[in-house]
N, C-alpha and C positions, 0 to 999 in steps of 0.2 A: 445542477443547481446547488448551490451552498447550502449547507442545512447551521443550524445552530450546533452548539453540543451537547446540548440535551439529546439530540435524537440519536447520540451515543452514550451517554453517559447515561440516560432513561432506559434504555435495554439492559435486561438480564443476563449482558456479553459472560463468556468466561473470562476476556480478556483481563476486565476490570482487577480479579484477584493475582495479580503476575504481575500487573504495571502502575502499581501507586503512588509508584516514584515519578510515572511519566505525566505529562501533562496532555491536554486533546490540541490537537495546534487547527488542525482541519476536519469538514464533515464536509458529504458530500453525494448526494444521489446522483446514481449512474443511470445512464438512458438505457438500462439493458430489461427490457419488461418481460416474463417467463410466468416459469409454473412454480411448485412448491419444490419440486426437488431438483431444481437447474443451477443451484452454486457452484456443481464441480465442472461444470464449461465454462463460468465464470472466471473459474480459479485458471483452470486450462491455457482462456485466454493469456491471463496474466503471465503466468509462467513459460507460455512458449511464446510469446511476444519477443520482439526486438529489443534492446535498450533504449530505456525514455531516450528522445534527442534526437533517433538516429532513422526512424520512418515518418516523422511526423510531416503533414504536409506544408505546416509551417514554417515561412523561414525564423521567424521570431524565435520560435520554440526551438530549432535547431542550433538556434548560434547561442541562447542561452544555457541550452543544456553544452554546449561545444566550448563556450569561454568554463564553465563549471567544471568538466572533467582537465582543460587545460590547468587552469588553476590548481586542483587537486595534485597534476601529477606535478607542477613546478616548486608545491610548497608542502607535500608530501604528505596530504590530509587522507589518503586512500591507500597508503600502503597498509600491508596485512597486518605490522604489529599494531596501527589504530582501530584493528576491526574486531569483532566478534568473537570470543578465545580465545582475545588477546589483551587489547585495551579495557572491554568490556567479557562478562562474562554473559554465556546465549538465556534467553527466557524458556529455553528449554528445563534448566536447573529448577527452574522454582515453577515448574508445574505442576501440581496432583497426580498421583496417583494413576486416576481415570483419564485424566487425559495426555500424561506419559505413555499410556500402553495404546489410546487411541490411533489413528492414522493420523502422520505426522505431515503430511501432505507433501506437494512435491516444490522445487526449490527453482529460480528463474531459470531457465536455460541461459539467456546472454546477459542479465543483471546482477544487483548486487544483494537483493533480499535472498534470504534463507525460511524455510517455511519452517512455524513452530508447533503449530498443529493446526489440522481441520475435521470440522464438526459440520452435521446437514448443513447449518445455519450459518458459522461464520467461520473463516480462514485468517491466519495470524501470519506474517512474516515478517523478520528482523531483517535491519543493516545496521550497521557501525562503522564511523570514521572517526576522523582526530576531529570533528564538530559536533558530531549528534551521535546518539543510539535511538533508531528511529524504529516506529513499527508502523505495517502495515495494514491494517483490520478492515477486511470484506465482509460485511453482514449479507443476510439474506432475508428482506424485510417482505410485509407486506405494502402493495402500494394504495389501497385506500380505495382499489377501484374493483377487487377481486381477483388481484393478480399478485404479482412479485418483482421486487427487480431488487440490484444492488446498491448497498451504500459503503462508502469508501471513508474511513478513519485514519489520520495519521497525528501518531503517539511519536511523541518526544524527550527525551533528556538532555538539555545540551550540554556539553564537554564546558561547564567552566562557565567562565565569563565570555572568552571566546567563541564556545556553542550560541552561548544566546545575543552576541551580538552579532554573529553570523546570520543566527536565522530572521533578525532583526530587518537585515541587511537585503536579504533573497523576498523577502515578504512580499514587496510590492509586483516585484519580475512574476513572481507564483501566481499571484492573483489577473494579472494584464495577460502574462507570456505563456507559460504553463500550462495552468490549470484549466482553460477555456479549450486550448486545444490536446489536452489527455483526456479529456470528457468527447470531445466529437471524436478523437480515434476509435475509444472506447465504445462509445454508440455505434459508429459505422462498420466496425470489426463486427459486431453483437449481431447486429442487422445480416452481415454479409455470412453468417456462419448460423443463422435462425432455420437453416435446412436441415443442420444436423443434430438439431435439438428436436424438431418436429420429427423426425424420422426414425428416433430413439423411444417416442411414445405410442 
């Protein structure tokens, strides 16, 4: 479910002091319902997941994400000097202190986010190309009924004019194509791995 952005910009994130420059582009409750201390299977998922695009049972989803990476490598939006210690510098730089020495969590196995840090409560990771410096922000909310699940934020800066009429551009595909089925993977992955959270307590 979409949320507004209050339901991230109303939290206490740490993210908030690192990204002032970025704006909230999306919110979004995850179907993953838990206990108080189950972010870091949350996060798990995330990071040993596939690349968006490429398990979804979607064809919509797949030929989206499939014309995007074409795109990318034809007009060179994802090579390394547009990324992260390169074009942009990482949000690791401008983090405190306590949360430099923190656990910096762990980094996608097959994608393009980089982890900045993680806390109980919420997990941070970056990407950068020649369009955006995007981030990723996992909270670990309550859900109102005595339980827990996850909400998913994504932070943006775009590259330019071009950034934002790119994202301008993806907008509608996100919301039709995308986003509908990264939530039921999401939930169904969640669902299918709720053994191993239960067998943990």
């Amino acid at each position: 479910m979409r949320l507004p952005s209050t339901a991230h910009t109303s939290r206490p994130w740490r993210i908030h002091g690192i990204t002032r420059d970025f704006h909230v582009e999306d919110v979004w409750a995850l179907p993953t319902p838990g206990g108080p201390d189950d972010l870091p299977y949350l996060v798990r998922q995330f990071t040993e997941g596939t690349t968006p695009g490429t398990a979804s049972p979607s064809p919509v989803y797949r030929a989206l994400f499939a014309i995007r990476w074409k795109l990318g490598s034809l007009l060179g939006w994802d090579k390394p000097d547009g990324g992260v210690g390169a074009r942009v510098g990482t949000l690791r730089d401008r983090l405190p202190d306590d949360l430099r020495e923190a656990p910096r969590g762990p980094d996608s196995e097959s994608g393009p986010f980089r982890s900045v840090y993680q806390l109980p409560d919420e997990w941070a990771a970056e990407l950068a190309n020649r369009t955006v410096h995007a981030v990723m922000h996992i909270g670990w909310v309550p859900d109102g009924k005595g339980g827990y699940r996850g909400q998913m934020a994504v932070l943006v800066k775009p590259n330019g004019l071009f950034g934002s009429a790119y994202m301008a551009a993806i907008k509608p595909f996100r919301y039709v194509g995308v986003y509908p089925a990264l939530l039921r993977s999401i939930g169904r992955r969640w669902e299918e791995n709720s053994g191993e959270r239960s067998g943990s307590r």
